[in-house]
C-alpha positions, 0 to 999 in steps of 0.5 A: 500500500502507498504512503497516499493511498494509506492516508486516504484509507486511513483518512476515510475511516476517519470521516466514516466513523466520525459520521457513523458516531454522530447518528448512532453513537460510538457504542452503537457503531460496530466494527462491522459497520465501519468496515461497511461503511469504508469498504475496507478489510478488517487487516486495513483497520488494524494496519492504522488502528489499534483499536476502536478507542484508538480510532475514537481519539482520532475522531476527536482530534478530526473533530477539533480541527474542523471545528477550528478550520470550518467554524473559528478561522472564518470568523476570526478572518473577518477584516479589521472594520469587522468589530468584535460584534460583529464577529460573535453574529457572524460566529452564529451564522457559520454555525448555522448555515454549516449546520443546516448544510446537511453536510456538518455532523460535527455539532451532532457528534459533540453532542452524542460523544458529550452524552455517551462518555458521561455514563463510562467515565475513563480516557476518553471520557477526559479526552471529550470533556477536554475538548468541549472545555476548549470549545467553551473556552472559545465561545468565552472568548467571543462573547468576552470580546463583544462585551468589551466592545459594547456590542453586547451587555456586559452585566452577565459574566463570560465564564459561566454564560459561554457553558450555559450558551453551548449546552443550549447549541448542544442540545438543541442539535442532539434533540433534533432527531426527536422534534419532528420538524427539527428545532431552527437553529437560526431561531435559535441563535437569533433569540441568543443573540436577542437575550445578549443585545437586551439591556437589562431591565432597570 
């Protein structure tokens, strides 16, 4: 096997997974049913991974670098005449049209991975909540930026309202396979952003 073709399996494993565990969940999603998925032999699994909780890690580094790629870079590209306001409104607007895509499991999968882990604490249960801490860590950062900015009020606190905001996002993409029709995300980050826009009451 060549080095590319050996990244492109190993690649296409990845993606499979990382699919397969955001519909079904990690626990659900057979060894079997990656090897289906891929079309590739249980030899060509081995060769790249030692294991499902190997192959688990890699979706999770995956998972953090779209969320990077995909989510963070384009919002914080935003030329200089963009201010910081403007980049949370634009932050919740990626997040949207990426979701409704049909094309971004990555939410969804957070979202399953987050629930899952919770019941079998372990490695990779520290592994997934050290990546929800990062991407809480960066809706702080934009939300904190914006109230430096006056973009938005600034009489709640970054640190526990970031966590608070996720949890919703989180949730209101992990239930949607149960809302027929599905929850609007764009409602959803509009009256977000509505509640952080509010001046508080007097």
């Amino acid at each position: 096997m060549t080095q590319s073709r050996a990244l492109k399996t190993r690649e296409d494993i990845v993606q499979a997974a990382a699919r397969l565990f955001a519909l079904h969940g990690c626990s659900a999603t057979s060894l079997n049913d990656l090897l289906d998925a891929v079309a590739v032999s249980k030899g060509a699994f081995y060769y790249h991974f030692k294991s499902k909780d190997d192959l688990v890690r890699a979706v999770l580094e995956r998972l953090g670098h779209q969320f990077e790629l995909e989510v963070l870079a384009p919002v914080r590209a935003l030329g200089p005449a963009d201010s910081a306001g403007r980049s949370l409104h634009a932050f919740f607007e990626r997040l949207v049209e990426l979701n409704e895509s049909g094309q971004w499991q990555n939410c969804r999968l957070l979202a399953r991975l987050t629930q899952e882990m919770a019941l079998h604490p372990g490695e990779l249960a520290q592994q997934v909540a050290a990546l929800l801490q990062w991407w809480t860590g960066c809706w702080q950062e934009l939300i904190a930026a914006a109230q430096q900015a006056g973009a938005i009020r600034r009489d709640l606190d970054a640190r526990p309202l970031a966590p608070l905001l996720v949890c919703a996002w989180l949730g209101t993409v992990g239930c949607g396979d149960l809302h027929q029709p599905a929850p609007a995300l764009g409602r959803l980050a509009d009256t977000l952003l509505r509640l952080l826009s509010a001046a508080p009451a007097a």
